[in-house]
C-alpha positions as CSV (number, residue, x, y, z in Angstrom):
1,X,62.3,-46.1,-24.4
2,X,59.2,-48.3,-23.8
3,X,56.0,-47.3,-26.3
4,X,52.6,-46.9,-24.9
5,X,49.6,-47.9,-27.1
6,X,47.1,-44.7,-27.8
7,X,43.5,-45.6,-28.7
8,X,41.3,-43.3,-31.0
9,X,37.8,-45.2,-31.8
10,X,38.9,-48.3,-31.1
11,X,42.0,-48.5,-33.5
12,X,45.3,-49.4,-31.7
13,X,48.2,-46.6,-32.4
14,X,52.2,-47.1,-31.0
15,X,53.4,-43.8,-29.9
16,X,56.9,-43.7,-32.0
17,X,59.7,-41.7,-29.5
18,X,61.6,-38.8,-31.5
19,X,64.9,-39.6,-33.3
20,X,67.1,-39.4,-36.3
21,X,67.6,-41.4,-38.7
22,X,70.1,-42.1,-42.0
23,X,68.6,-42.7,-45.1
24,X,70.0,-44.0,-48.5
25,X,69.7,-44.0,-52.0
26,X,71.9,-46.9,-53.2
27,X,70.7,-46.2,-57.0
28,X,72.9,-42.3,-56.6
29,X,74.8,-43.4,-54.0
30,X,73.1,-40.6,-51.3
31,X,73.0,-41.0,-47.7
32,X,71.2,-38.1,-45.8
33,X,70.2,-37.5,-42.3
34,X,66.7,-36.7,-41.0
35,X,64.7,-35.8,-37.2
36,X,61.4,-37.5,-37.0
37,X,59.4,-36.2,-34.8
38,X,57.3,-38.1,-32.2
39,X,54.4,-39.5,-34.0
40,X,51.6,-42.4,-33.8
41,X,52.1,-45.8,-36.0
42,X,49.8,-48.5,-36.5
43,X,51.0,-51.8,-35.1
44,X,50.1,-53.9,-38.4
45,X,49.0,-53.0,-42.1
46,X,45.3,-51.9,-42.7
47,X,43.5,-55.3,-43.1
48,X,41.1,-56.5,-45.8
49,X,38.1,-56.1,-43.2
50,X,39.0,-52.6,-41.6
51,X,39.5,-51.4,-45.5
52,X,35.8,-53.3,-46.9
53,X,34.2,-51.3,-44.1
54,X,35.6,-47.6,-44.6
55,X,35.8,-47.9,-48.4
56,X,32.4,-50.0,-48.5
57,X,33.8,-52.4,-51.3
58,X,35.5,-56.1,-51.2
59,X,39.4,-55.8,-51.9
60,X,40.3,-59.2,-51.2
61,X,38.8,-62.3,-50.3
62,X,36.7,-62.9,-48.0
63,X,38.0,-65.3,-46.1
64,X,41.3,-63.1,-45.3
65,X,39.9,-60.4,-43.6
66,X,42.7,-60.1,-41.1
67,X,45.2,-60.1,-43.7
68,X,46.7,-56.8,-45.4
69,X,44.6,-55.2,-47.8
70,X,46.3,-55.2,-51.3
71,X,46.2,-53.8,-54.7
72,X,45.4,-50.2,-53.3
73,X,46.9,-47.6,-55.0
74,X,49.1,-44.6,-53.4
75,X,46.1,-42.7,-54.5
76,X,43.4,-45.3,-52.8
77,X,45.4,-45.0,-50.1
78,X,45.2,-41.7,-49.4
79,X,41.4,-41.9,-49.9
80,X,41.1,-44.1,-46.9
81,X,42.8,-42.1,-44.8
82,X,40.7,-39.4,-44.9
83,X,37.4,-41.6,-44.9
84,X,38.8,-43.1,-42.0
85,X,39.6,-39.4,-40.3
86,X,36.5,-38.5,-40.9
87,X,34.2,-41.6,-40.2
88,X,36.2,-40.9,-35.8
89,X,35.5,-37.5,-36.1
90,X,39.4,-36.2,-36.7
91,X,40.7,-33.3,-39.1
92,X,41.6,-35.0,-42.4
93,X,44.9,-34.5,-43.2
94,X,45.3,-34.2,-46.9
95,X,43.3,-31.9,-49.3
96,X,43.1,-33.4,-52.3
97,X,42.2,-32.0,-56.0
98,X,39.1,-32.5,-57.5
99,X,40.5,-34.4,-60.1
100,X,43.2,-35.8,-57.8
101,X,45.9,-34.7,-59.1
102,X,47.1,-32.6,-56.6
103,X,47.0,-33.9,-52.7
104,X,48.5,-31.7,-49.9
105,X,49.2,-31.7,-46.3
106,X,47.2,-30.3,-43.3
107,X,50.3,-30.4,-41.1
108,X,48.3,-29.2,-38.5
109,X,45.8,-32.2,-38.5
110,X,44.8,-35.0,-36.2
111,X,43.6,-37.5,-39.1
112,X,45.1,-40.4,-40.7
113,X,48.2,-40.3,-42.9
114,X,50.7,-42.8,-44.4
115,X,54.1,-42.4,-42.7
116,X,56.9,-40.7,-44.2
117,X,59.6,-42.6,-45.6
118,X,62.0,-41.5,-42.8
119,X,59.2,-42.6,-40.0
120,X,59.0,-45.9,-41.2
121,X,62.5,-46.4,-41.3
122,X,63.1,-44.8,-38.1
123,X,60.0,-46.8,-36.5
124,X,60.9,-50.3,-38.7
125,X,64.5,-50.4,-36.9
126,X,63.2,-49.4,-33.7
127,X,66.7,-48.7,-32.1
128,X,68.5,-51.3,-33.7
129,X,71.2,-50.4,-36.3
130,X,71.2,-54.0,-38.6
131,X,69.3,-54.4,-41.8
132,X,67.0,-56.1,-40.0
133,X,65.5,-56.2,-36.2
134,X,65.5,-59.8,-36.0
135,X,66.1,-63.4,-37.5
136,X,64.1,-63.1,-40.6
137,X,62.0,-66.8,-40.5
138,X,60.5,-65.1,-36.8
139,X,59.4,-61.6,-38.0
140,X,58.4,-62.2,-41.5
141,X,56.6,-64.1,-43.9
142,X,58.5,-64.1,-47.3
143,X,59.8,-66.0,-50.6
144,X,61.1,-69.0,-48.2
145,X,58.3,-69.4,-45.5
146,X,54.8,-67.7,-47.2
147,X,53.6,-70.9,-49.0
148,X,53.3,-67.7,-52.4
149,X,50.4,-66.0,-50.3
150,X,49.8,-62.9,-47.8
151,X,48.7,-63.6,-44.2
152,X,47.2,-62.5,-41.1
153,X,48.7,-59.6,-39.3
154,X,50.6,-59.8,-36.3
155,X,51.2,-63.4,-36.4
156,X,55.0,-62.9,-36.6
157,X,57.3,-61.3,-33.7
158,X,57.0,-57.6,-33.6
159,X,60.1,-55.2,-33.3
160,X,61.1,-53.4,-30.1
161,X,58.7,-50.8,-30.5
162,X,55.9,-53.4,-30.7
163,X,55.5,-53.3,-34.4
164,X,54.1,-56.2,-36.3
165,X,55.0,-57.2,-40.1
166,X,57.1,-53.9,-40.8
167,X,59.1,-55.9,-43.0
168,X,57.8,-59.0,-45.5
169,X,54.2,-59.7,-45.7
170,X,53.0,-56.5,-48.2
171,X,55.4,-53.8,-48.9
172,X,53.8,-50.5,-47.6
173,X,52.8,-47.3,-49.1
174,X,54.9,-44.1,-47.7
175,X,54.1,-40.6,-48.3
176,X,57.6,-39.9,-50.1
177,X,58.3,-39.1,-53.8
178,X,61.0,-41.6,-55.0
179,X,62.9,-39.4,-57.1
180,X,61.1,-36.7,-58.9
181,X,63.4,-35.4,-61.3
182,X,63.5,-39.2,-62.6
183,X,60.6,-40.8,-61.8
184,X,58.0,-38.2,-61.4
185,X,54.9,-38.6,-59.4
186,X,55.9,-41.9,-58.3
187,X,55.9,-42.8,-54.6
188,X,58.2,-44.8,-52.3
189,X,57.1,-48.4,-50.6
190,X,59.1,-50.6,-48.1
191,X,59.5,-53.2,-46.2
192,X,59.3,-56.2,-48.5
193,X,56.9,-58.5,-49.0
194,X,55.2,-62.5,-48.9
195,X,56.6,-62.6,-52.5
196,X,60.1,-61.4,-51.8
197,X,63.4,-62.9,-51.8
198,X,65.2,-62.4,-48.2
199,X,67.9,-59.5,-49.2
200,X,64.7,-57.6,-50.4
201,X,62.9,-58.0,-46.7
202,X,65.1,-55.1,-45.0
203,X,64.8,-51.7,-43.2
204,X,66.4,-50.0,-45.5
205,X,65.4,-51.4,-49.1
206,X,63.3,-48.7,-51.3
207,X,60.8,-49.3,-53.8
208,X,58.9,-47.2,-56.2
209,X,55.8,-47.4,-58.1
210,X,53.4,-44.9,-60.0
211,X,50.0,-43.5,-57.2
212,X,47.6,-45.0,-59.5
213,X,49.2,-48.5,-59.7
214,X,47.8,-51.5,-57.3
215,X,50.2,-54.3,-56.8
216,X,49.4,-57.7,-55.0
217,X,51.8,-57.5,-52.7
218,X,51.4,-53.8,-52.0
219,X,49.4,-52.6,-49.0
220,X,49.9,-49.6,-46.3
221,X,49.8,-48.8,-42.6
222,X,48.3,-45.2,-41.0
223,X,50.3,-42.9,-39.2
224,X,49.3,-40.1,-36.8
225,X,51.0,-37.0,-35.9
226,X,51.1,-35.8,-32.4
């Protein structure tokens, strides 16, 4: 099924068809099965320049402003999102604590989100059923090819579904705890990243790292849900 790009103030969405998708835990040894629902997906990470405008402070250098933002926290991340909901005039979709501790969904709203760890799977493989969608030296810049730095966005081949950089480049934030009988608040990235080895650069490798932690090879891409 061909994708049709939806624009909301100016900012590109893919329209991501409905599906199922197995996931994995090879730590337990857990496969599970989930429905995603039809839902928006930015075609490349947040960059350095959309990030300095919403959040109104320099988070990487300023000659890289088309490159992924990095060293944002889960909880940064999720800060953005709403900014960015409410800057266009959509419902913001998480409610967050005062002391933000606590953030919850508005499943109902129109705003800005970080996928769900099942969504970016399901939208990273767009169809395809290897670890990867493509040869690796044409859709992403890691250990072999980065020259040990991030770079612009969609400069590599995008998947099926018209996605750019889903895997290598910066690992990216999801809205998933990893395991929260054992790790406890912490949250779920993918993707792999500029600084990775190849067998880490695949649509089905999992991450984990704490919400308040920024990591320089850590950024995020928004979601919508329709």
């Amino acid at each position: 099924m061909s994708n049709t790009e939806q624009r909301n103030a100016d900012y590109p969405m893919m329209e991501i068809p409905a599906g199922q998708i197995e996931l994995r835990d090879d730590r337990i040894k857990k496969t599970w099965t989930t429905e995603v629902k039809s839902f928006l997906l930015a075609p490349v990470p947040v960059t350095n320049d959309l990030y300095t405008t919403i959040m109104q402070k320099t988070n990487g250098p300023l000659n890289a402003l088309q490159a992924p933002v990095v060293n944002v926290s889960w909880n940064e991340a999720i800060l953005f999102s709403n900014l960015l909901s409410r800057q266009w005039g959509l419902r913001e979709y998480y409610s967050v604590s005062a002391e933000g501790e606590s953030v919850n969904c508005n499943l109902g709203a129109d705003g800005y989100r970080l996928p769900t760890e099942a969504e970016w799977q399901y939208a990273c493989k767009a169809g395809t059923t290897g670890y990867r969608y493509g040869e690796l030296d044409e859709i992403a810049w890691y250990e072999e090819n980065s020259e040990g730095g991030v770079h612009e966005v969609g400069k590599k081949c995008p998947n099926a579904w018209g996605l750019h950089d889903m895997l290598g480049n910066v690992w990216e934030w999801c809205w998933d705890l990893y395991d929260e009988e054992v790790y406890g608040s912490y949250r779920v990235f993918r993707g792999g990243s500029w600084a990775e080895e190849d067998r880490g650069c695949g649509a089905t490798c999992r991450r984990r790292s704490h919400p308040t932690f920024g990591i320089d090879d850590l950024g995020f891409r928004l979601a919508r849900s329709l």
